[in-house]
N, C-alpha and C positions, 0 to 999 in steps of 0.2 A: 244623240247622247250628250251633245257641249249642254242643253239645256239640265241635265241630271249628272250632272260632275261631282255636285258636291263635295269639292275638295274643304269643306266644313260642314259636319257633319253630326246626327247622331248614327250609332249603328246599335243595331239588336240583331246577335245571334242565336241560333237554333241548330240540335245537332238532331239528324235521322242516320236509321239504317238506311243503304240505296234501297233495298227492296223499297221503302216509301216513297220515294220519289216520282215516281210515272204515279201514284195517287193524288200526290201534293201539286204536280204538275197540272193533273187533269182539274183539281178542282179551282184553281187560279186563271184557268187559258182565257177564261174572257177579260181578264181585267191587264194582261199584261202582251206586252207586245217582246219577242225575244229579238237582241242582236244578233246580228248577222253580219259577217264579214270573209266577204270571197265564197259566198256561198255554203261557210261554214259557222255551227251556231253555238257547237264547242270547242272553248280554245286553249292553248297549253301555255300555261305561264310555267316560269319559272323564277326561282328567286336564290338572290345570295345574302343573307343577315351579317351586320356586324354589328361588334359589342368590344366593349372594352376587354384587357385582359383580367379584370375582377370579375366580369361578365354585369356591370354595373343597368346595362338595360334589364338582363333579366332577373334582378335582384330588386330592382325597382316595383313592377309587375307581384313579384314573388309578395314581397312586403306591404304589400298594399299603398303604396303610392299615388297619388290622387294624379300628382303631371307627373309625366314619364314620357319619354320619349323612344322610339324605334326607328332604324335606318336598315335600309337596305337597298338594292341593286335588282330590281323586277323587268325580265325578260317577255316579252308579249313576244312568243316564238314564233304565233303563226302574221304578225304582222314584221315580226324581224326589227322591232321597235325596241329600245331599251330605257328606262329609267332612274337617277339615283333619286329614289323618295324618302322624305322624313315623313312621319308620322308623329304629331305630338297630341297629347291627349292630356285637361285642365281636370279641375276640380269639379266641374260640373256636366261632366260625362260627354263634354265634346271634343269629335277628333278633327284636327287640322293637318292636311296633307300635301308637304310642300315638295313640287321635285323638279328636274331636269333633266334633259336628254345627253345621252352619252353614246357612245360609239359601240360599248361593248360591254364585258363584264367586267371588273377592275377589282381584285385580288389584292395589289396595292392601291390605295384611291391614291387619284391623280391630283396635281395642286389644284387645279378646279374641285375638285370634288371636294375635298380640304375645303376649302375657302367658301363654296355653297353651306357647307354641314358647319360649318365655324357661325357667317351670317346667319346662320336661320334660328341653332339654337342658342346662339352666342355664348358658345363653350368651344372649349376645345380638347375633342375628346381623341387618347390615342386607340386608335379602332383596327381591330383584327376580324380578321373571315371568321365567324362562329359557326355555322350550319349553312345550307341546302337545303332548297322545296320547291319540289315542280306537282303540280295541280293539274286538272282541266277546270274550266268554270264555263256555266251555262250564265249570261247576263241577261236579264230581262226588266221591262222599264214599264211603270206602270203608264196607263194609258190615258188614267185623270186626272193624277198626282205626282208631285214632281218626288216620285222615289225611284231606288233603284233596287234589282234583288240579284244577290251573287248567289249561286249555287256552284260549290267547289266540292272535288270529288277525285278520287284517285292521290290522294295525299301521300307523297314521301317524303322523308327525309335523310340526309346524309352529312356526314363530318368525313375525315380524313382516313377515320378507322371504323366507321360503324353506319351503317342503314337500316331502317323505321321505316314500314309501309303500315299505311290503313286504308286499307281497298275498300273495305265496306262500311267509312265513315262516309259520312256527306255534312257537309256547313252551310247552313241557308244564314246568308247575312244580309239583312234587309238596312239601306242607307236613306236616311231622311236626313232633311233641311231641320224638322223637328219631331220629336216623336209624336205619331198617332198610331194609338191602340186597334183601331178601325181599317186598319188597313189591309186589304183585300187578304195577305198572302197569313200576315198575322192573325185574322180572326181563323182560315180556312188551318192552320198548323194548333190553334186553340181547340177549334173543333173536335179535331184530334187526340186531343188531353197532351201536345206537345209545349211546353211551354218554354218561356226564353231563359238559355244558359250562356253565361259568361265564361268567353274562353279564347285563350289567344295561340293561334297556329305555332308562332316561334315560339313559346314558351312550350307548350305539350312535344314540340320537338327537341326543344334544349331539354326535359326532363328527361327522353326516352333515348339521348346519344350519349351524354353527360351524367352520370352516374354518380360523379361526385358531388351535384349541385344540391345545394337544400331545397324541397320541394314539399314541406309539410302540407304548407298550405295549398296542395295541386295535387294532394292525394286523392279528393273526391270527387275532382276531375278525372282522373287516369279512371277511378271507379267507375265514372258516370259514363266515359266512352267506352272503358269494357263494356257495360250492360245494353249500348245501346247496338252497338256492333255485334253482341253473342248471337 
């Protein structure tokens, strides 16, 4: 896996029903090789999001902002690993993912944590818990090409007063060094008539807990996972 890290990145996502998956699985198996870790090849992450008290990251996203940034606190539960990751994303569609290992989950960030998220985006932002999201993901890496494919599945989210499940979304996020059209996982999801949708987990979760947030422009999202979930 260190050789397909790609902590800089393009990413292209895709949204299925599960029912598609054991299809989309089967027509990729020769071209991919899945992780495995302790004998197991799905894993449960979890996550903690923060955002300022304007909610200024998901506003960002919302407005269409070219660099925007996202932070959070990502639990790899079945290895017991934990990280504080930025996520920063430029004007020409690449994502850059800088992070750190921490002890735990940090509710308040600790001055370490401060001072990592201060260096990296060279702001200084004051940041609050916003949401909750625990996953499983299937990872699989391809065999000739330095890419990598998440398949996330079992999506929830939670806040203080409210939880959001979508059991029968799935997010196929394909990560390259650069984009190619040709790639085994992308042509076989074309085939399909499935094609690439932009869409970001903390943001369809801030819309669905958060009710007071502006969300115009993430109306035909919310439509588009109806449709693909009914």
């Amino acid at each position: 896996m260190d050789g397909v890290s790609l902590m800089k990145r393009t990413d292209t996502k895709f949204i299925i029903h599960e029912r598609q998956l054991l299809q989309v699985l089967d027509d990729i198996s020769d071209s991919y090789r899945v992780l495995e870790i302790n004998e197991k090849r799905i894993m449960t992450y979890s996550s903690l999001y923060f955002d300022t008290g304007s909610y200024k990251f998901y506003n960002d996203h919302h407005n269409g902002r070219v660099n925007r940034t996202k932070i959070r606190i990502r639990k790899y539960v079945d290895s017991n690993s934990c990280f504080l990751e930025i996520k920063q994303k430029d004007g020409k569609g690449n994502t850059a993912k800088s992070r750190i290992e921490i002890d735990d989950f940090e509710t308040a960030l600790s001055e370490n944590s401060k001072e990592f998220i201060s260096n990296t985006t060279n702001e200084d932002f004051a940041l609050k818990p916003s949401i909750w999201n625990t996953f499983n993901r299937i990872t699989l890496v391809n065999t000739k090409a330095v890419e990598r494919l998440t398949i996330d599945l079992n999506l929830s989210f939670k806040n203080d007063t409210s939880k959001k499940e979508f059991r029968d979304l799935v997010i196929v996020e394909v990560k390259q060094s650069r984009i190619n059209r040709n790639s085994p996982i992308i042509q076989a999801l074309k085939n399909s008539g499935i094609t690439p949708y932009r869409m970001s987990k903390y943001c369809i979760g801030m819309i669905s807990l958060y009710k007071q947030l502006k969300y115009n422009n993430f109306k035909r999202k919310q439509l588009k996972i109806n449709s693909v979930i009914a």
